[in-house]
N, C-alpha and C positions, 0 to 999 in steps of 0.2 A: 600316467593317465590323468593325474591329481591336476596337470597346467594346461591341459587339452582343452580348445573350446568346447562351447557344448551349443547345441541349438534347445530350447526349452519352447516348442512351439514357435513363435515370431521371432521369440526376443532371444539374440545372440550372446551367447555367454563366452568373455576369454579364458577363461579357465572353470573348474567346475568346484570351485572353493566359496563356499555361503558363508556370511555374517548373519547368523540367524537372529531372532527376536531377543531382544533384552531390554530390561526396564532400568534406568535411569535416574526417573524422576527430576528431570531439568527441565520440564515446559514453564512457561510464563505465563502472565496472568491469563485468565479463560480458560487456559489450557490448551494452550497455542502453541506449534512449534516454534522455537525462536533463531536467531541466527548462529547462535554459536551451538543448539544441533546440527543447522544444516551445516556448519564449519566438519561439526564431531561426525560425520558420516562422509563429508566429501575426502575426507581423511583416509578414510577406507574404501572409497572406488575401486583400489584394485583387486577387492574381492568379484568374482564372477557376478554373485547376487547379491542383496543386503536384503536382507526383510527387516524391516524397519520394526520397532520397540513395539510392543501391545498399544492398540491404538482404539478408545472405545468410539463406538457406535452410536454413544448417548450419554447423559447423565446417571442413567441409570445402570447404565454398563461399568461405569467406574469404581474402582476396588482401590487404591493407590493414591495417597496424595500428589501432584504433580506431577501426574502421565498425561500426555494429549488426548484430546480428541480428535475427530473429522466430523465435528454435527453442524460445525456454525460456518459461514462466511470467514470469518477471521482466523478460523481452524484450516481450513481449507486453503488458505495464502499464506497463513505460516508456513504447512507443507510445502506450498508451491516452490520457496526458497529452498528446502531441503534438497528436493528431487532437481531443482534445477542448478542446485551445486553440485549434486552428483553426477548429474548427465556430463554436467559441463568437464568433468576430473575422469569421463569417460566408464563412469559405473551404471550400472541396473538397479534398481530396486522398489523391490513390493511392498504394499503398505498393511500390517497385519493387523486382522479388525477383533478388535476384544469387544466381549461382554462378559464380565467377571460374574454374574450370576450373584451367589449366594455368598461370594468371597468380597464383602464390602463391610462400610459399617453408616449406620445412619447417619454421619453428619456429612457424608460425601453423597448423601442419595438427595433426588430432589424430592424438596419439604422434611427431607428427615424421617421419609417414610422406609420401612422395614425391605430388604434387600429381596428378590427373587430369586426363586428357584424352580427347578423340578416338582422338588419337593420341601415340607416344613421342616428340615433336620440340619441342625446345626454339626459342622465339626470340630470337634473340641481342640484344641490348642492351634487352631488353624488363624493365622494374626495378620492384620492389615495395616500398612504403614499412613497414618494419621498426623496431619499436622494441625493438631488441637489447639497454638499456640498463636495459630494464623500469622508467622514467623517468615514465611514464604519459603520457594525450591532454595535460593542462594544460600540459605543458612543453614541447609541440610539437618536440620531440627527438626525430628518430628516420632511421634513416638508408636512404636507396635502394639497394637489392642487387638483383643480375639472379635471375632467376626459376628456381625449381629443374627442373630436370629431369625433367618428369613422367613416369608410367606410363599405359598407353592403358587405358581401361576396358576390361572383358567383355562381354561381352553381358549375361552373366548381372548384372551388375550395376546395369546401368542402369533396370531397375524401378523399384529401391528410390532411386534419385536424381529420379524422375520423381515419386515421389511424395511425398518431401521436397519437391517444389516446390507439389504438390499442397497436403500441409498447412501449408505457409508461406501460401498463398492463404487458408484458413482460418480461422490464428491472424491474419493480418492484418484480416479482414472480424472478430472478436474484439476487435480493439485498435479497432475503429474506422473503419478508412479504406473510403471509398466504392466504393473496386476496387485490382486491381493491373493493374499494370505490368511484362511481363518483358524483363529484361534478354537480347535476341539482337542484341547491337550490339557493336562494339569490342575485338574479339578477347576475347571472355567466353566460357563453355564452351556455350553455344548455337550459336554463332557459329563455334566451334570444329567443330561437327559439321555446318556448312553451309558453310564456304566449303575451295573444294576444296584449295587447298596448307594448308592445316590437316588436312583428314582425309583421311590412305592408309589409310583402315580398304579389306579385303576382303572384309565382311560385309554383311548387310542393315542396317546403320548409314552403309554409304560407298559409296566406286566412283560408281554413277550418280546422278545430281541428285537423283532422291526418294527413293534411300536417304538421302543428304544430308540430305533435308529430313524423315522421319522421327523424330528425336528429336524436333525443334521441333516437329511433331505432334503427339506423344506428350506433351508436357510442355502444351499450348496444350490437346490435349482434356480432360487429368486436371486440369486445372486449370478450366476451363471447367464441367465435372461437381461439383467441388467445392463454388463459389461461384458458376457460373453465367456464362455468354458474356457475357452483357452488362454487366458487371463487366470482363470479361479484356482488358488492352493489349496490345500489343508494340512493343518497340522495337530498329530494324532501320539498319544500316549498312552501305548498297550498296558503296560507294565509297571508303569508309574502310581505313587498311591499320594501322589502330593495333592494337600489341600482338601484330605480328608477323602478323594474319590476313588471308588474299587470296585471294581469289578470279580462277579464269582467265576469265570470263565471268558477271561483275554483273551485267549487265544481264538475262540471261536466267537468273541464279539469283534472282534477287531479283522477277522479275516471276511467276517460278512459287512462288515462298513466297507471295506476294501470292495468286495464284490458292488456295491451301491455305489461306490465312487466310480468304478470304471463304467458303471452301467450310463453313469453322470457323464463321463468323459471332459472332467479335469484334466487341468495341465499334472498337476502333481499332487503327489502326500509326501506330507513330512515328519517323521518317526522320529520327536526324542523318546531317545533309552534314557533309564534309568541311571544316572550318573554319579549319586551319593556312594560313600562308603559301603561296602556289602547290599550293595543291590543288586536283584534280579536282572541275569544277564538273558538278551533277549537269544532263542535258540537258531542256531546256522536254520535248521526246519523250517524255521517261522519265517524267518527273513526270503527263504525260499518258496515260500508261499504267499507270502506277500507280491513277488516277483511275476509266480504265476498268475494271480487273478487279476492284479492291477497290472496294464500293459502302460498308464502315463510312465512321468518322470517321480523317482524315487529319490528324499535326501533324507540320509540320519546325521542326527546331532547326536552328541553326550560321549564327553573327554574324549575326542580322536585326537591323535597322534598321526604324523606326517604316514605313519609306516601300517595303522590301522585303516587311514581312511583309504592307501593303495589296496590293501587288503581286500575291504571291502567293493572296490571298485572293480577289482579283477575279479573277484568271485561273481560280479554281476548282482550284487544285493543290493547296490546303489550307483545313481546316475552322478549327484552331488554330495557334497559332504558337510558339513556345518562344524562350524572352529567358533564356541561360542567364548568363552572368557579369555582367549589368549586373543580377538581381538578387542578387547577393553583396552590392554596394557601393550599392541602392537598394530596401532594403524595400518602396517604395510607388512601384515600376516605372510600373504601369498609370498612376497619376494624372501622372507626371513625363512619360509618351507623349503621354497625352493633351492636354497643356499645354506639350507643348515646352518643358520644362525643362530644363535641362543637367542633366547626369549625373556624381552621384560616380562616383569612381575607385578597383575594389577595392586592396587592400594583396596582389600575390600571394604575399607572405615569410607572410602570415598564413590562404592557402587550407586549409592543412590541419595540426590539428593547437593547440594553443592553449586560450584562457581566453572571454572576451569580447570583446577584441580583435579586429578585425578578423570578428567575426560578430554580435554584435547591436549594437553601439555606431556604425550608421551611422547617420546622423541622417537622417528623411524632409523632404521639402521644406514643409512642411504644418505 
């Protein structure tokens, strides 16, 4: 099932193997994609889908030294080269829209003002890759600092961030990419407004479960109106406690987003599991409840193997699958699955940050 097309709403998929989101930190100056991204992904076309690397929405969405945007003119035709490397090598892909919330630090926010959030609470040991030395991406220099201190948004605010994401959906369908993808996963400011030890808001933002789940609405329907449902992902981390965000009951916040997403009528959700050492594995139950109430397309990420993601795909718990760090160190993943071929092994000293090292110089088996 793993090499079978797949139809995903419009857009025709050759096989149903994703290259999901991953950060890099290779953009160039503004924070513009540059050509040897679009090289680093037209590399991997023959994955079914690519969702392209966190991509913010704004300056103030920015958590990461040297990740893109899509806010400016210049952000928007960087993309356009990526996507139309990749169209052209015969691949798909979405472009996934970050706003890192309260996961930043002042000198990457504009004026150097204190980061957003939900709410006022910092999480401790939670660290943001800074390049203090203004050394730039090529030198891959740059140093880990804990996360500033945010302020909790207003009410009144949160329009005008709802709809930053709105026209991020825009300028991306602009650059190219077949849909997006948003970022409500891994302690990111979506995420922030849905799992409940992240938000003590008192407002129709917090308190009970669909005030909770009210901004993801908000930001899922203006974006949906923009470019259209069938176009719109998301991607969602029940289980996940990165970057400081938890939830006291996943299982039943994550199965009523689910409910609000089909009510939305998205193309997809996208589930990473929990994939560190001794992590919570998510339960056969869950996944099959998931299955029931959301009728889109379903993809989970977190370490699959050629023989988990079959697994998963006969049991009906997913449409797609996501192979994220084995395509870092394997351009041409799919053909290497499908032929049982062993797998290079990325370089992690060279994940983020760098020249061409350690991002398009792996060699394919072929």
């Amino acid at each position: 099932m793993l090499f079978e097309n797949y139809a995903l709403n419009a857009v025709a998929l050759k096989n149903r193997i994703v290259m999901p989101p991953m950060t890099r930190s290779r953009a160039g100056a503004g924070d513009v994609a540059t050509d040897m991204m679009a090289e680093y992904y037209a590399q991997r076309a023959s994955a079914g889908l690519i969702i392209s690397e966190g991509t913010q929405i704004s300056q103030q969405g920015q958590g990461y030294a040297w990740t893109p945007g899509i806010y400016t003119e210049s952000q928007i035709a960087g993309w356009k080269k990526v996507t139309d490397a990749v169209h052209q090598a015969g691949g798909k892909i979405f472009a996934q829209l970050w706003h890192v919330g309260r996961v930043s630090h002042t000198t990457l926010q504009p004026g150097h003002a204190a980061p957003v959030s939900s709410s006022a609470i910092q999480a401790e040991g939670v660290k943001v890759f800074v390049d203090v030395k203004g050394c730039g991406p090529e030198s891959g220099v740059g140093e880990m600092l804990q996360h500033t201190m945010p302020r909790a948004l207003t009410a009144e605010e949160i329009p005008a961030i709802v709809n930053d994401y709105a026209q991020a959906a825009r300028n991306a369908i602009a650059a190219g990419f077949d849909g997006i993808e948003l970022h409500g996963a891994n302690g990111y400011l979506i995420n922030q407004f849905i799992d409940s030890q992240a938000n003590l808001r008192d407002d129709q933002y917090g308190g009970a479960l669909q005030n909770r789940l009210r901004f993801m609405k908000e930001v899922v329907t203006a974006v949906s109106n923009a470019i259209g449902k069938e176009r719109v992902g998301i991607r969602l981390a029940p289980l996940t406690t990165l970057m400081g965000s938890r939830d006291d009951t996943p299982e039943a916040t994550y199965l009523a987003a689910a409910s609000v997403l089909n009510d939305l009528g998205i193309a997809y959700i996208h589930i990473a599991e929990a994939d560190w050492e001794d992590a919570p594995v998510m339960p056969a139950a869950f996944k099959e409840a998931l299955r029931l109430i959301f009728r889109g397309t379903l993809i989970y990420s977190g370490k699959y193997t050629r023989a988990r993601a079959e697994e998963a795909l006969q049991n009906d718990w997913a449409d797609l699958i996501g192979f994220g760090r084995p395509f870092i160190a394997n351009p041409d993943l799919p053909y290497r699955l499908q032929h049982d071929l062993p797998l290079n092994q990325p370089v992690k000293e060279q994940f983020f940050g760098g020249g061409k090292a350690g991002y398009i110089d792996y060699p394919p088996a072929k």
